[in-house]
Every structure is written in structure tokens, then in C-alpha cells.
C-alpha positions as CSV (number, residue, x, y, z in Angstrom):
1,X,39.1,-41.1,-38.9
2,X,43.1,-41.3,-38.9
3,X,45.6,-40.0,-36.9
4,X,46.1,-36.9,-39.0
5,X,42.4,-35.8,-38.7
6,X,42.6,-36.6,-34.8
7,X,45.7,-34.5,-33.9
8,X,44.3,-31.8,-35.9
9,X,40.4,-31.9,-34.1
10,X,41.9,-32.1,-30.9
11,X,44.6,-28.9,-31.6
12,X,41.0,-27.4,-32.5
13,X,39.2,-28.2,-29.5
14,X,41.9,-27.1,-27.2
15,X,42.6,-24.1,-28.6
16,X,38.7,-23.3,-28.5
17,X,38.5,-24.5,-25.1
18,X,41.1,-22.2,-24.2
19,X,39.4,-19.2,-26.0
20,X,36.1,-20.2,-24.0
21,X,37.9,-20.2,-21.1
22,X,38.9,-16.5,-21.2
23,X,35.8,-14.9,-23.0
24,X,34.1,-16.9,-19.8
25,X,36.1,-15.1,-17.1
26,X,35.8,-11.5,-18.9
27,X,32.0,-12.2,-19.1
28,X,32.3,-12.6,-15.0
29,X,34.0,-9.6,-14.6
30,X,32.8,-6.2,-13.6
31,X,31.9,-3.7,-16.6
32,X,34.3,-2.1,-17.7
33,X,37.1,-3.6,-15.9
34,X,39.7,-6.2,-17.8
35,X,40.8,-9.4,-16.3
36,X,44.5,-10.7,-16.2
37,X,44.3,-14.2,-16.5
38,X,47.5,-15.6,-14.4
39,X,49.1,-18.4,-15.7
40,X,49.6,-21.5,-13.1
41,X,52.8,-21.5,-11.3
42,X,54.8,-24.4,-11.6
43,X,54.7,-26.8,-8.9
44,X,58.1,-27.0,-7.2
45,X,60.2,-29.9,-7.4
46,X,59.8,-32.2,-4.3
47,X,63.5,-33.9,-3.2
48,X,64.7,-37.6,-3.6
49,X,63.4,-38.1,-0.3
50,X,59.8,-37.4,-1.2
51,X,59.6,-38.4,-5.1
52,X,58.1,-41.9,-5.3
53,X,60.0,-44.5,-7.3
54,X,57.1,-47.1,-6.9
55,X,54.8,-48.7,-4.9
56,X,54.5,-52.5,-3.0
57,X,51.5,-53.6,-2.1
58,X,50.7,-50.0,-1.9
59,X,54.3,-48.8,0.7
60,X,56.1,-46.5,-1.5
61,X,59.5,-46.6,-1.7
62,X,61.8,-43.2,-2.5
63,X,64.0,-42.0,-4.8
64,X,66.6,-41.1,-2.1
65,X,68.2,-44.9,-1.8
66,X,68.2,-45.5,-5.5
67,X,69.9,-41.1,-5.7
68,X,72.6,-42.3,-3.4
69,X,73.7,-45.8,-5.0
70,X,73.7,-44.5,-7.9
71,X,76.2,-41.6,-7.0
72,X,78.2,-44.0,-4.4
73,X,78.4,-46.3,-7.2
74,X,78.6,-44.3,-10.8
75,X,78.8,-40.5,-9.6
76,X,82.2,-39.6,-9.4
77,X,83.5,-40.3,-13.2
78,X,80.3,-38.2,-14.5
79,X,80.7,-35.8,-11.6
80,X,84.4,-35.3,-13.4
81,X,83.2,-35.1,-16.8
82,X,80.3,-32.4,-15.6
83,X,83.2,-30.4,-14.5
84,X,85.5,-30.9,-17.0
85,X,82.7,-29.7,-19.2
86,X,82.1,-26.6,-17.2
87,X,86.1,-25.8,-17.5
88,X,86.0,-26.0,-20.8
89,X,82.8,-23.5,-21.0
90,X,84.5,-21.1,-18.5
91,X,87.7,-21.5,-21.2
92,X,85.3,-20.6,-23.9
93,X,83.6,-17.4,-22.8
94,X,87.3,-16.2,-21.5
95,X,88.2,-16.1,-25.2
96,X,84.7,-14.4,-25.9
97,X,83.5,-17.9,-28.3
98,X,80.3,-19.2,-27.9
99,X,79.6,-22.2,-26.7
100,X,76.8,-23.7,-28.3
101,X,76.9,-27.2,-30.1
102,X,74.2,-27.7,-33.1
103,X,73.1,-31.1,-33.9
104,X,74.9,-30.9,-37.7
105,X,78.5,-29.7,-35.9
106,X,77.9,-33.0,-33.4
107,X,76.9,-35.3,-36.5
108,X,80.0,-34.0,-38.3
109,X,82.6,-34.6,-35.4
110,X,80.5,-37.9,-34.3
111,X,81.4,-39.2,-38.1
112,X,85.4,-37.8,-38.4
113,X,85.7,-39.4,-34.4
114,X,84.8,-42.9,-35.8
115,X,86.4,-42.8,-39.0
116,X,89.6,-42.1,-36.9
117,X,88.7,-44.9,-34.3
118,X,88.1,-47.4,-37.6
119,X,90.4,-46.5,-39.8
120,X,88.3,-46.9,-42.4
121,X,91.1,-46.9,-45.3
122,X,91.2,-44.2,-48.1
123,X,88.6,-45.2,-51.0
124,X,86.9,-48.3,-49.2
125,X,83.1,-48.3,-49.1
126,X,82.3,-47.4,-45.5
127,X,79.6,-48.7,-43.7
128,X,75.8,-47.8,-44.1
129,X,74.3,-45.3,-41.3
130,X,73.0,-48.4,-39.3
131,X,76.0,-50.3,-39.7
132,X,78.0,-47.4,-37.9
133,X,75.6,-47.3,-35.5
134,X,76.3,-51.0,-34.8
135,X,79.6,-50.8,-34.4
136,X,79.5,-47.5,-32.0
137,X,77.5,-50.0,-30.0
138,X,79.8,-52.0,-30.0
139,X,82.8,-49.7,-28.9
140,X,80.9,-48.4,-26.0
141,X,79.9,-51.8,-24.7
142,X,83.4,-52.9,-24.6
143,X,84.7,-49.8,-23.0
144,X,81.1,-49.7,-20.5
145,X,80.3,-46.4,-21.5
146,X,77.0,-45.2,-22.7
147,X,75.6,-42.9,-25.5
148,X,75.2,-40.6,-23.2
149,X,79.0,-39.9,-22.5
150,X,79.7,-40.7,-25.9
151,X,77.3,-37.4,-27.2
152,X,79.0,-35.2,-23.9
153,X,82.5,-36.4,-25.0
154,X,81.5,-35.5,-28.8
155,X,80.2,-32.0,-27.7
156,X,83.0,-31.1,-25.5
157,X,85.5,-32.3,-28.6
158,X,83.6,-29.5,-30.7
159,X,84.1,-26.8,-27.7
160,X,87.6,-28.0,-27.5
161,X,88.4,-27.7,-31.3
162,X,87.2,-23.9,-30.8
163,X,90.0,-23.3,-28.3
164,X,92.6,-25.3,-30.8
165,X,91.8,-24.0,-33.6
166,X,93.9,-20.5,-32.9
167,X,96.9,-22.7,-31.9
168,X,97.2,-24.7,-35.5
169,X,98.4,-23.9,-39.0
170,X,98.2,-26.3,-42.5
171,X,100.5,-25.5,-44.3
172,X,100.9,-26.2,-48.2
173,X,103.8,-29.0,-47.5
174,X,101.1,-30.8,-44.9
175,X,98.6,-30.7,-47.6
176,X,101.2,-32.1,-50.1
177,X,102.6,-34.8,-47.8
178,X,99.0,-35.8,-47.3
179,X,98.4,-36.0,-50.7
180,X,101.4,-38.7,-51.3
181,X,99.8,-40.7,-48.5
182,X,96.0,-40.7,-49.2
183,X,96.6,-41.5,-52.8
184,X,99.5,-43.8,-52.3
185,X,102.4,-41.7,-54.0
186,X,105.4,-43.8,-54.1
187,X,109.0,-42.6,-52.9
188,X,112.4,-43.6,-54.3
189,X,114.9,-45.0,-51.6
190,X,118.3,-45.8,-51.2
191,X,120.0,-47.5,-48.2
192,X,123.1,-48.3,-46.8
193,X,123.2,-51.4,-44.2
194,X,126.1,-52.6,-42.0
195,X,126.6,-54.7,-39.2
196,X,127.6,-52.0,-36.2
197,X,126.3,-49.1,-35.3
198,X,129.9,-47.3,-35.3
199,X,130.2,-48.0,-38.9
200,X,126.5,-46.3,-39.6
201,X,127.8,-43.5,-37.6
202,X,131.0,-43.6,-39.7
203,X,128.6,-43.7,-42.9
204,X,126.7,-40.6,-41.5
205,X,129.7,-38.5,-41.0
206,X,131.0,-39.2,-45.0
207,X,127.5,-38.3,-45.7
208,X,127.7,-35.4,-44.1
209,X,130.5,-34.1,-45.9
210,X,129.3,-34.6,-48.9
211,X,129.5,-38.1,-49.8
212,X,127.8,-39.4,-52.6
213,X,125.5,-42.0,-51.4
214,X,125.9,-44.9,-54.0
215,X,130.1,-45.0,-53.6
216,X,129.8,-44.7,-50.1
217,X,126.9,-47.9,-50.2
218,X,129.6,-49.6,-52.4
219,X,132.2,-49.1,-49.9
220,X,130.2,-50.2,-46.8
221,X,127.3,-51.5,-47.1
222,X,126.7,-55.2,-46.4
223,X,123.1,-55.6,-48.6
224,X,123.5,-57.2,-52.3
225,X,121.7,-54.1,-53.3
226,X,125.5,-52.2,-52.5
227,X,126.2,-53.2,-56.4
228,X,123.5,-52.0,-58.1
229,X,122.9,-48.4,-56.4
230,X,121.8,-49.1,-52.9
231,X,118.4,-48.7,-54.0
232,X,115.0,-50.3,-51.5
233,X,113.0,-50.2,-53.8
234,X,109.5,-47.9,-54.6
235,X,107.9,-47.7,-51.4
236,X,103.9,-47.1,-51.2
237,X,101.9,-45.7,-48.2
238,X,99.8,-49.5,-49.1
239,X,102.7,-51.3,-50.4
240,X,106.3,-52.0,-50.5
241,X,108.6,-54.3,-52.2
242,X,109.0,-57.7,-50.4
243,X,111.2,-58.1,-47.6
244,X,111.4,-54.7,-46.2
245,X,110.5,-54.8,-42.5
246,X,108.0,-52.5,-40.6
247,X,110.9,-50.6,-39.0
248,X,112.2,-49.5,-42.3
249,X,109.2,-48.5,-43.8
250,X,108.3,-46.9,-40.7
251,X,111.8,-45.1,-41.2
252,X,111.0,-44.4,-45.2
253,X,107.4,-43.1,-45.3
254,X,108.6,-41.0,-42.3
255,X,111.1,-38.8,-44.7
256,X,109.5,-35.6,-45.9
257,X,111.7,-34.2,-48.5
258,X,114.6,-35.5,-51.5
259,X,117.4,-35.2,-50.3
260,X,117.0,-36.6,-46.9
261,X,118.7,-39.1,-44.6
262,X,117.3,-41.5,-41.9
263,X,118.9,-42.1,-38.7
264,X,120.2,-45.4,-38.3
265,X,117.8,-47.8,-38.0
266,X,118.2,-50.8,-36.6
267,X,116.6,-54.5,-37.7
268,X,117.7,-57.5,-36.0
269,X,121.6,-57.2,-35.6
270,X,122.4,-55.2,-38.7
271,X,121.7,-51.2,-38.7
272,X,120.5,-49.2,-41.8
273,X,120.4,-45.6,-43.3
274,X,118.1,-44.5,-45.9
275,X,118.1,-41.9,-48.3
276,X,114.8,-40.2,-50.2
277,X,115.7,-39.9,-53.8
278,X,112.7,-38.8,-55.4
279,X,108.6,-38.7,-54.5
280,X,106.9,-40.0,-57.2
281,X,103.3,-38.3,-57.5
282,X,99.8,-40.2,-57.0
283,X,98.0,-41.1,-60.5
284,X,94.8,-42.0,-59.0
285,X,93.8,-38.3,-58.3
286,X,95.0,-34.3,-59.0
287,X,96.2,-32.5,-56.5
288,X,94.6,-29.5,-58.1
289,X,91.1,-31.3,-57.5
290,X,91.5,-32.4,-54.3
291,X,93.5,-30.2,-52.0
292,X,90.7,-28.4,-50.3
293,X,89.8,-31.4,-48.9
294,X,92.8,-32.9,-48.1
295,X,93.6,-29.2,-46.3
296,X,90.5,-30.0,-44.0
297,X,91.2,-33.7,-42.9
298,X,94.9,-32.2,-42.0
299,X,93.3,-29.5,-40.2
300,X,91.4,-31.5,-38.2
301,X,93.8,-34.0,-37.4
302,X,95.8,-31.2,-36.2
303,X,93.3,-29.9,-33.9
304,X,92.6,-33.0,-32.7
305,X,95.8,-33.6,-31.5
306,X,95.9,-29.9,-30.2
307,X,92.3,-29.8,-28.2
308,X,93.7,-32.9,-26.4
309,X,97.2,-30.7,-24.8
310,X,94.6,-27.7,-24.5
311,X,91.9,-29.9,-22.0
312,X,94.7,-31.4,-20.2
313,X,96.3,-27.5,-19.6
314,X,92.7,-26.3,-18.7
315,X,92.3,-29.2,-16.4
316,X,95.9,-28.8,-14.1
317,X,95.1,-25.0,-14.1
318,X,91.8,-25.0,-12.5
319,X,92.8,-28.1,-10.3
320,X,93.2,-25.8,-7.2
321,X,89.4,-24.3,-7.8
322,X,87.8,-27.2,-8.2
323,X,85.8,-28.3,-4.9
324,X,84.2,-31.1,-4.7
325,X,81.0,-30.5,-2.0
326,X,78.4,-33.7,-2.3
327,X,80.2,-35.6,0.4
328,X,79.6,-38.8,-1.0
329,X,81.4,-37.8,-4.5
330,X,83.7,-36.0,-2.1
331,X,84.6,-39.0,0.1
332,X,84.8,-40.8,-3.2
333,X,87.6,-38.6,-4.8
334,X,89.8,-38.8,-1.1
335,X,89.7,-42.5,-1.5
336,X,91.8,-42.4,-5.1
């Protein structure tokens, strides 16, 4: 007989037993009179001072020492979390949205949370479902946290992203600018580089009148590149022409728009200004084709940022209502 054939006699027997049951007690009951059948009450929880944790040589011993190390020892972080939870709830049903979290919308924020904490990059395969699994292992053993408080911090980031989501736009440049870097568009740039930072402030005020950018390079700039049109080079969000320092591609893939002009930026003793000439589109992908997508992962980023300036607003204003009343967690939190 297998397992299948057992589970399914033993749903049969019960549920006969259960029909005898009653059909015996209406039998025993007066003619003409029906019989309420009461279901058992539930037997009331006893306290940590009367639950058994186990037995020696037949001397229980109670839950109550094992309750209270584990709160003198591990209560208060959880105790905040707990609370922090039930701010963010009280947030929630303020603004009339529900606060329920389904096991798909967890799954979903649980994946974007550690492609952000990897970095897995654009087009790479990513790791296998047990692989992921690994590494979240991993993470949490380094940081001594436990699945637990990884699935309430998960939950309350979905509750969060409710509240944030009212507070954040996408708009089409985002999508655009999100484009160039997921697909590695390339962008056209010009710099000037001299040796003070009164001269790049001198630079900055002829560009502001109008200056064209090559003559006034020519004039000032102390690069070899002054000769042949101040130009950097392409610049790629996964590569760049040799020799060009973090702190000027920092400076380069953080310009927006043609037309613009950096700051000075300064790399070792010399200081530098850059220009964006021209953004050169992706080839690997059309925008067309993949700007839904591209709207979402901006989206979230966005609310990401956002849920985390909502929870710490929520937090400092219920900080005067928030009591703490188990005196050990209590004595706990006066100690910090």
C-alpha cells in the first residue's frame, strides 16, 4: 500500500468516524429533540513559567529562564523592528492602503533587494535559484542576522514602497539616461586641464560668456590634447579610453545633457573641466523595445531611495508615542 492510498484511507476513516460520532449522540437524544454538538474549547495557553522546556532525570525545567535570556540578550533589536513594523502599518491604514504582503510581491522584492546588494552587471548570467540562496546565506552570516529578519525587513520594504510610491515620478529623460547606461551608450567629451584652480575658475567664466570651448582649451589648457580639440575621448558606462582616472569619469558619466560643463575637478595637482559634446546611442538594444522595462528598474530604484527618507520620517514622528513596557527591553533601551 503507498503513501497516497494511506493518506487517502485515513481522510476516509476520520471523516466516517466523525459522522459516527454525531449520528451516535442524535440516536441518544430524546425524540424529537436535535442535539448541538459543541465544539472543544481551546485550552488556554499556560505562561513561560509553567510551559516545560524539558525534563532531567524526570525535574522539569521552564520556559521562563530560557524567555528572559533570550530577551535580556537578543530582545531589544527585534523588539525595535516589531515596532517599526507596526509604524509602518499604522502609516499604511492612515493613507487607507492595505497592508497585506503576498508571497509573489515578497519573491519579487527578495530578488530586485539582492540584485542591488550584488550588482550583478547588466547581461551577465546570474546565478541559479540555489546559488542565490547561497550567497543570501552568506550575507546574513556575515552581518549575524537570520532569515527571519531578512523576510520582516523584505515585507516591510514592500509596505514601505506603498507609502513611496505617491512621492516619485520617472520621467522620460530617466528612462533615457538609463538607457545609455544599461546598454553602454558612449558620450563624446572635451576637457580643459590647468594647473590652479583660479585659472579653471578663469576658464569657467569665458565659458560662460560664450566661449567656444576648443580656442579657449588652446589658450589654457595644459593636456597635449589642447592641440587637437581638447577631446577625452568616447567614454562608456564599462569602458573608457586609457588613462582617464575615476574622478573624471565619475565627473563625465555624471553629465546629463550636450551642451554641458563639469565643475572643476580636481586629479592630483592639476584641475579639469569637461564638456559633453554628443551622447552616442547603445547598438546592443532599441530603446523602442526596451523602455518599459528600463521605466520599472528606474522606478524602483527611485522608491527605494524614497521608502528609506519615508521610514526614517515615520520613525522620529512617532518617537514620543512609542513606550517601551517589558522592563527588561525597557531597562535595555535606558542603557544606550
Amino acid at each position: 500500500m503507498n503513501n497516497q492510498t494511506r493518506i487517502s484511507m485515513f481522510s476516509v476513516c476520520l471523516v466516517t468516524f466523525i459522522s459516527l460520532t454525531a449520528m451516535a449522540a442524535y440516536c441518544d437524544a430524546a425524540p424529537g429533540k436535535s442535539v448541538r454538538i459543541e465544539p472543544p474549547k481551546p485550552t488556554p495557553a499556560l505562561p513561560p513559567s509553567k510551559q516545560i522546556l524539558a525534563k532531567v532525570n524526570g525535574k522539569p525545567i521552564y520556559m521562563a529562564p530560557l524567555y528572559d535570556a533570550l530577551v535580556a540578550d537578543y530582545g531589544l533589536p527585534i523588539a525595535q523592528q516589531l515596532i517599526v513594523d507596526e509604524v509602518v502599518r499604522q502609516e499604511l491604514a492612515r493613507l487607507g492602503l492595505d497592508d497585506t504582503v503576498t508571497q509573489q510581491q515578497m519573491a519579487e522584492e527578495n530578488a530586485r533587494t539582492l540584485d542591488a546588494i550584488f550588482n550583478f552587471a547588466s547581461g551577465a548570467k546570474k546565478p541559479s535559484p540555489q546559488q542565490m540562496d547561497t550567497l543570501l546565506g552568506q550575507f546574513l552570516a556575515k552581518r549575524n542576522n537570520t532569515r527571519r529578519q531578512w523576510a520582516a525587513t523584505i515585507a516591510r520594504n514592500v509596505r514601505l514602497g506603498r507609502i513611496a510610491a505617491g512621492q516619485v515620478k520617472v520621467t522620460e529623460e530617466d528612462i533615457q539616461q538609463e538607457f545609455y547606461r544599461r546598454y553602454d551608450g558612449k558620450l563624446k567629451v572635451r576637457h580643459i586641464q590647468v594647473p590652479t584652480l583660479d585659472v579653471a575658475q578663469k576658464v569657467l567664466r569665458e565659458l560662460g560668456r560664450g566661449g567656444d570651448f576648443s580656442a579657449i582649451a588652446y589658450k589654457y589648457s595644459t593636456s597635449p590634447s589642447a592641440k587637437t580639440g581638447a577631446w577625452l575621448g568616447k567614454i562608456g558606462t564599462r569602458d573608457a579610453p586609457p588613462g582617464i582616472g575615476p574622478a573624471l569619469l565619475a565627473a563625465a558619466r555624471a553629465m546629463r545633457k550636450p551642451g554641458e560643463v563639469s565643475d572643476p575637478v580636481q586629479v592630483g595637482t592639476n584641475f579639469h573641466i569637461l564638456k559633453l559634446e554628443t551622447i552616442i546611442p547603445p547598438t546592443d538594444a532599441k530603446y523602442s523595445e526596451v523602455a518599459d522595462e528600463l521605466g520599472q528598474a528606474v522606478r524602483y530604484r527611485k522608491i527605494a531611495r524614497a521608502r528609506q527618507l519615508v521610514l526614517q520620517e515615520l520613525i522620529n514622528k512617532a518617537k514620543p508615542n512609542i513606550e517601551y513596557v517589558n522592563p527588561i527591553i525597557r531597562s535595555k533601551k535606558e542603557q544606550r
